[in-house]
C-alpha positions as CSV (number, residue, x, y, z in Angstrom):
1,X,0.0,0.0,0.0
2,X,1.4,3.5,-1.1
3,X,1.6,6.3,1.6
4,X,-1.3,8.3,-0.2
5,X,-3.1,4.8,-0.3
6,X,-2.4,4.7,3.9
7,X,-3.5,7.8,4.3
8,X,-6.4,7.9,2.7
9,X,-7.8,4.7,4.5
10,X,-6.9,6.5,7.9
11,X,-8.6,9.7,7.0
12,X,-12.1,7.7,6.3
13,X,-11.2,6.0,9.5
14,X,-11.0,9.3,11.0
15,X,-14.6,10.4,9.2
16,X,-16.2,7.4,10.3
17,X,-17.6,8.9,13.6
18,X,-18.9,11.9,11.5
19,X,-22.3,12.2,10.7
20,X,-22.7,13.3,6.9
21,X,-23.8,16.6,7.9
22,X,-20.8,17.3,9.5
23,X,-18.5,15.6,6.1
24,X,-20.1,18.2,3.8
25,X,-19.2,20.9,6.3
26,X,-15.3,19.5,6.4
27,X,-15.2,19.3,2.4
28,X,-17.2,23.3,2.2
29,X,-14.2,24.2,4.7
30,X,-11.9,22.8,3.1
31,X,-12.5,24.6,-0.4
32,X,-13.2,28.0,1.3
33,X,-10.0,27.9,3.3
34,X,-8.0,28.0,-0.4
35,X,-6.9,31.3,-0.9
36,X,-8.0,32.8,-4.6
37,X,-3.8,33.3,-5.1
38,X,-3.0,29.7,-4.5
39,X,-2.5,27.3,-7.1
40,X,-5.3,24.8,-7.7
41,X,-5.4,21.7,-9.1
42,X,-8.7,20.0,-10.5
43,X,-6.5,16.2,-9.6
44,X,-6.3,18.0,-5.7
45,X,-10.1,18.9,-6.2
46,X,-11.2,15.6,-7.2
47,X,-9.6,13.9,-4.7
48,X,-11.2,15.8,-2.0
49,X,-14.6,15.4,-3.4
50,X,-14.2,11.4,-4.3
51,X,-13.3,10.5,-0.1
52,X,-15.7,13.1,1.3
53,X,-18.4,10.9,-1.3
54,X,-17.2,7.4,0.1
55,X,-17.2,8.9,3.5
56,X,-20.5,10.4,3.5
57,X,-21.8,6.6,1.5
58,X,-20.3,4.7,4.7
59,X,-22.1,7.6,6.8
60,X,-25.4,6.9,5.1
61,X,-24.8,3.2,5.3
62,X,-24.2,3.4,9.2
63,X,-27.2,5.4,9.4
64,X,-29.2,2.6,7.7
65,X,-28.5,-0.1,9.9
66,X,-28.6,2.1,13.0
């Protein structure tokens, strides 16, 4: 497993105690903190948006059985 590959597991780890409510807020955050002078990349972008997706599924999920 690569380090982003490690990391990525341990951040939905992390969001797994999150409701989805709260997810959405952390991705919002996220792309309000970027200042308009920094450089962005879409690649960064996507990433962001693809595990707050599979973390707010698992959310959902959790919820379901709950």
């Amino acid at each position: 497993m690569t380090e982003v590959e490690r990391m990525t597991v341990e951040l939905l780890e992390e969001m797994d105690d999150m409701p989805p409510e709260d997810i959405e807020n952390f991705r919002k955050e996220w792309f309000e903190k970027l200042e308009p002078e920094q450089i962005r990349n879409e690649k960064v972008d996507d990433y962001v948006n693809a595990v707050c997706d599979v973390a707010i599924s698992r959310a959902k999920k959790r919820l379901e059985v709950a």
